[in-house]
C-alpha positions as CSV (number, residue, x, y, z in Angstrom):
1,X,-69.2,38.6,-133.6
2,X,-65.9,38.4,-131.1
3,X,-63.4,40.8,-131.2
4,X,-60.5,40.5,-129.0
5,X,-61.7,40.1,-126.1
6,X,-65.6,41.4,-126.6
7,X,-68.6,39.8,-128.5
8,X,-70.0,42.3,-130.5
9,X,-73.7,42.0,-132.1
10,X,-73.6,43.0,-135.3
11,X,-76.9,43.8,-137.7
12,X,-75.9,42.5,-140.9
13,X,-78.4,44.3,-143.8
14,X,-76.1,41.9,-146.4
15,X,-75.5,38.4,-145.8
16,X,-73.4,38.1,-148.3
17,X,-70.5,40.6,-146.3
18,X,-71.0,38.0,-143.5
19,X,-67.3,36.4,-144.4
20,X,-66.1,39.7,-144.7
21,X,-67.2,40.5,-140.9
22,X,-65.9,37.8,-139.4
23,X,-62.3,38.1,-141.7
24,X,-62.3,42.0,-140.2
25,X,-63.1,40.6,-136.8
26,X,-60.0,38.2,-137.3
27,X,-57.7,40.5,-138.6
28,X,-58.6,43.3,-135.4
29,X,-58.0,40.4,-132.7
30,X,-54.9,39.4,-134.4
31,X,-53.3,42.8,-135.0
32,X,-54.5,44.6,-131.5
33,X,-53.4,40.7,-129.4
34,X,-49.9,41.6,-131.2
35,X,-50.2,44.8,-129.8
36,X,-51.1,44.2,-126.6
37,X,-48.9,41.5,-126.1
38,X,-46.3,44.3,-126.5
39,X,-47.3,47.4,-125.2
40,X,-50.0,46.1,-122.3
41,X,-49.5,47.8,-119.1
42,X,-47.5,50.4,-121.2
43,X,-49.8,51.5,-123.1
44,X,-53.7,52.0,-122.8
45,X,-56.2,49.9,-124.2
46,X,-57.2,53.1,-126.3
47,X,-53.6,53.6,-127.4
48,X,-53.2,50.5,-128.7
49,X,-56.5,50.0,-130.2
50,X,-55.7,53.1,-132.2
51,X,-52.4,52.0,-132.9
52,X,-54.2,48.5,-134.2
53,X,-56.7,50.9,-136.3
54,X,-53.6,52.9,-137.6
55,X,-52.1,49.8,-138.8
56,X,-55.1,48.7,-140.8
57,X,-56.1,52.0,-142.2
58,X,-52.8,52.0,-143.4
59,X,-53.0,48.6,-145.4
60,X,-56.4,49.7,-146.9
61,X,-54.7,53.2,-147.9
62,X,-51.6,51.0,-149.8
63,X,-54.6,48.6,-151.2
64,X,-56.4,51.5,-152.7
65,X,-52.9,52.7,-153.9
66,X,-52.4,49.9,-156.5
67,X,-55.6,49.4,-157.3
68,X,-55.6,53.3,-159.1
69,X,-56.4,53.3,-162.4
70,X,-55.7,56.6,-163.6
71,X,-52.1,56.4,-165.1
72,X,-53.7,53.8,-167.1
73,X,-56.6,55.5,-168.0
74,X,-54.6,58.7,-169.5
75,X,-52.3,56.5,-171.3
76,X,-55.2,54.6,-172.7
77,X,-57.0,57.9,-173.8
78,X,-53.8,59.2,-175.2
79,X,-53.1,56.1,-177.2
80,X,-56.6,56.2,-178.5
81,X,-56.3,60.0,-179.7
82,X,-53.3,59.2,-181.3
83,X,-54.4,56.3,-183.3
84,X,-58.3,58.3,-184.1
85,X,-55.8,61.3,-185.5
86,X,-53.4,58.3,-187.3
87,X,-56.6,56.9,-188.9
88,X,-58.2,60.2,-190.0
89,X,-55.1,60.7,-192.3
């Protein structure tokens, strides 16, 4: 797998996540070249790999943000209370 500037040999135990490697490897050299191309020689290459990694985690974290259930969940197990305790009557 490249990366940026670095192949990468990857063991893949699921050949169906295959895509999803080489979209992650996409994503990480398009991201960190932004980076670099505006903080190189200002930054280290750690620095801005963390700052790439920042910027990623932080698209998961607002990914798994929407995708929470829960509100719906109580509101669903409310509703359903409700209309048990309606049809008991």
């Amino acid at each position: 797998m490249h990366v940026y500037d670095e192949d990468i040999a990857m063991v893949l135990h699921n050949l169906d996540d295959e895509q999803y490697y080489r979209n992650a490897a996409k994503l990480i050299t398009e991201r960190y070249g932004a980076y670099a191309q505006v903080y190189k020689g200002r930054k280290s290459d750690h620095t801005i790999a963390l700052m790439t990694l920042i910027e990623i985690a932080l698209r998961y974290e607002k990914e798994m943000g929407r995708n929470d259930t829960s509100p719906y969940d109580d509101t669903i197990a409310k509703l359903t209370s409700e209309i048990e305790e309606a049809l008991k009557d």
